[in-house]
C-alpha positions, 0 to 999 in steps of 0.5 A, a space after each residue: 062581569 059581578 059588580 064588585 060590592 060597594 059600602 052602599 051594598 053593605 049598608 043596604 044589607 045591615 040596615 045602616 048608614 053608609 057613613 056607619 059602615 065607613 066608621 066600621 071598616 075604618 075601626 073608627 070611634 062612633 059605632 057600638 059593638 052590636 053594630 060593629 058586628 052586624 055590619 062585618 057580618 053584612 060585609 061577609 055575606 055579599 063578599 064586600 073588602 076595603 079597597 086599599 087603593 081608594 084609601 090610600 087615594 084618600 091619604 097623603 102617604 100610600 106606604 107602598 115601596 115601588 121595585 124594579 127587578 129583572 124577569 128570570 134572575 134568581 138573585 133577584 127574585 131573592 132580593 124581591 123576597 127580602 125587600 117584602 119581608 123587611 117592608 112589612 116589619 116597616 109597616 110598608 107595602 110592596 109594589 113590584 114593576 118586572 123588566 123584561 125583553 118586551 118591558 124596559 126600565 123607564 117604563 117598568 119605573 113609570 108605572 111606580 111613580 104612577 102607582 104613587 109609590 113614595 119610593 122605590 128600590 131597584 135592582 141591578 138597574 141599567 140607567 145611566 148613573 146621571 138618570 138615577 142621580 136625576 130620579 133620585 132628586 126627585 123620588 127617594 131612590 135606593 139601588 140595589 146590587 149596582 155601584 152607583 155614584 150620587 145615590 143610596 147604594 146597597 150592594 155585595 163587594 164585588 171584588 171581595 167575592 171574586 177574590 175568595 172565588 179566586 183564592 179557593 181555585 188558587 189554594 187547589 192547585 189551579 193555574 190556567 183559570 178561565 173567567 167569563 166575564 159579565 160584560 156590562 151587568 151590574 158588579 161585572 167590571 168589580 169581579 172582573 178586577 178581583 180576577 185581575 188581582 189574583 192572578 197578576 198577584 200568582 204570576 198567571 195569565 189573565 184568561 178572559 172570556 166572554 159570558 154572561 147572565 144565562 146558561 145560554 151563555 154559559 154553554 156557547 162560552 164551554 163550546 167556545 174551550 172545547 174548540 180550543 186546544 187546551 182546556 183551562 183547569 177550572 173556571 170561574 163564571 161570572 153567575 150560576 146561571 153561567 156556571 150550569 150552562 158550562 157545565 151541561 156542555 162539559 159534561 155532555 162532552 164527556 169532560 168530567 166535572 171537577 176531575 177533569 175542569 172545576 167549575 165555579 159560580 156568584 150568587 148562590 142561587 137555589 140552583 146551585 144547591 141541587 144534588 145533581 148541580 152541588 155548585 161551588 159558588 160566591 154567595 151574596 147577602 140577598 136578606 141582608 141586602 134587601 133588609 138594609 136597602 129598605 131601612 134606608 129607603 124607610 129612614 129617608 121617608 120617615 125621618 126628615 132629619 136623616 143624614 142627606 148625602 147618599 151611602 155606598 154600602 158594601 156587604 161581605 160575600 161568603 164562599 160555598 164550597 161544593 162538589 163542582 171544584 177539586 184539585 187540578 188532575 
């Protein structure tokens, strides 16, 4: 394997002293500009760069943000997006850790606070509320997408977006709405409720199903009302990803979507708005979310005068209405 080129190699290759080259790379006082430029020029030609992380072993602040995110979520990758564009404007960099079927959260987490992150944000965490409580005592902490108490919380209002979800069904003409529900996934016990709400308040019956996160999922859930009787006038799934899945088995079955069953989804992933998709959804805030969990996170980091209890921030989802949803046949 090549040796990666050290500052020796640059000196060598200038004619100068290493401290000389030090000076140079850290655009410190102490070295003309003729010599400036030779020893960039030197650098360039045997491919030498700084190595961010011995600098930042050198410092005592890194100004890396650690972020745990789950592998294949749409939302999240969104979520990711934002974090690194409000983290650069910050003068922060981003450190990612994914949670897959064979990485859990601890150890997505661990390798953060190994990296010497000074603090991390985390998306749709798992842990227990009194885990995170715990970390965030110890490693400023803000969660993101989840209602937690005892920690920095930014996330959509949950119940507001399964509301207009529900009241665009409502105002169609829908009567028998089926939910899938999340299970245990971060917001689900909130959307649920909206559910709950609407339909208690119209005088309909409560159709809850089982869901979930992927179109896996989704289908086994559209397989599920095929086998029924009576096929609901719409459903409302609790993710996209859940939505497609219904609606790949509903078509396949020669049951026409939104003539024959309107289908709707939360998060307003870029799935949903593909042509042969064109999915009504629930869209969350995913810049607005990233932005304000990182000006918290920066806030608590920079400013020791910041206010040291933790915050609940609840952002407005909107409705996207698109082809999936009509008025009941």
């Amino acid at each position: 394997m090549q040796r990666r080129p050290t500052l020796e190699d640059v000196a060598e290759r200038a004619g100068v002293s290493r401290a000389l080259v030090s000076i140079v790379m850290r655009d410190a006082p102490g070295a003309s500009e003729q010599t400036r430029e030779r020893v960039r020029r030197a650098a360039e030609a045997i491919g030498y760069r700084p190595d961010p992380r011995a600098r930042r072993l050198r410092q005592l602040r890194t100004r890396l943000i650690g972020v745990t995110f789950t592998a294949g979520q749409e939302f999240h990758a969104d979520l990711v997006d934002g974090v690194y564009v409000a983290a650069e404007d910050l003068g922060y960099d981003v450190v990612l850790s994914g949670v897959t079927p064979h990485r859990d959260e601890p150890r997505a987490l661990r390798i953060l606070i190994d990296d010497r992150c000074e603090g991390v944000v985390l998306i749709g965490p798992s842990a227990p509320p009194r885990e995170l409580a715990e970390l965030a005592a110890r490693v400023p902490t803000v969660v993101v997408a989840r209602r937690v108490r005892g920690v920095d919380v930014m996330r959509s209002d949950d119940v507001a977006g399964a509301t207009l979800g529900m009241d665009h069904l409502l105002g169609l003409g829908h009567r028998r709405v089926t939910y899938l529900d999340g299970g245990r996934a971060p917001g689900a016990a909130e959307r649920r409720r909206g559910y709950r709400r609407a339909v208690r308040a119209a005088g309909l019956p409560e159709l809850i199903m089982s869901g979930g996160l992927t179109e896996r999922e989704g289908a086994a859930a559209a397989y599920a009302m095929l086998d029924s009787p009576t096929l609901p006038s719409a459903v409302f799934a609790f993710n996209d990803r859940c939505a497609v899945g219904v609606m790949d088995v509903f078509i396949r079955a020669g049951v026409a979507v939104p003539q024959q069953v309107s289908v709707l989804g939360f998060d307003d992933s870029p799935l949903a708005g593909m042509a042969h998709i064109d999915l009504t959804t629930v869209r969350q805030d995913s810049a607005g979310l990233a932005r304000a969990a990182v000006q918290r996170l920066v806030a608590r980091l920079d400013d020791a005068a910041v206010d040291g209890g933790p915050v609940d921030v609840a952002l407005e989802p909107t409705l996207i209405v698109r082809g999936s949803t009509g008025e009941p046949a």
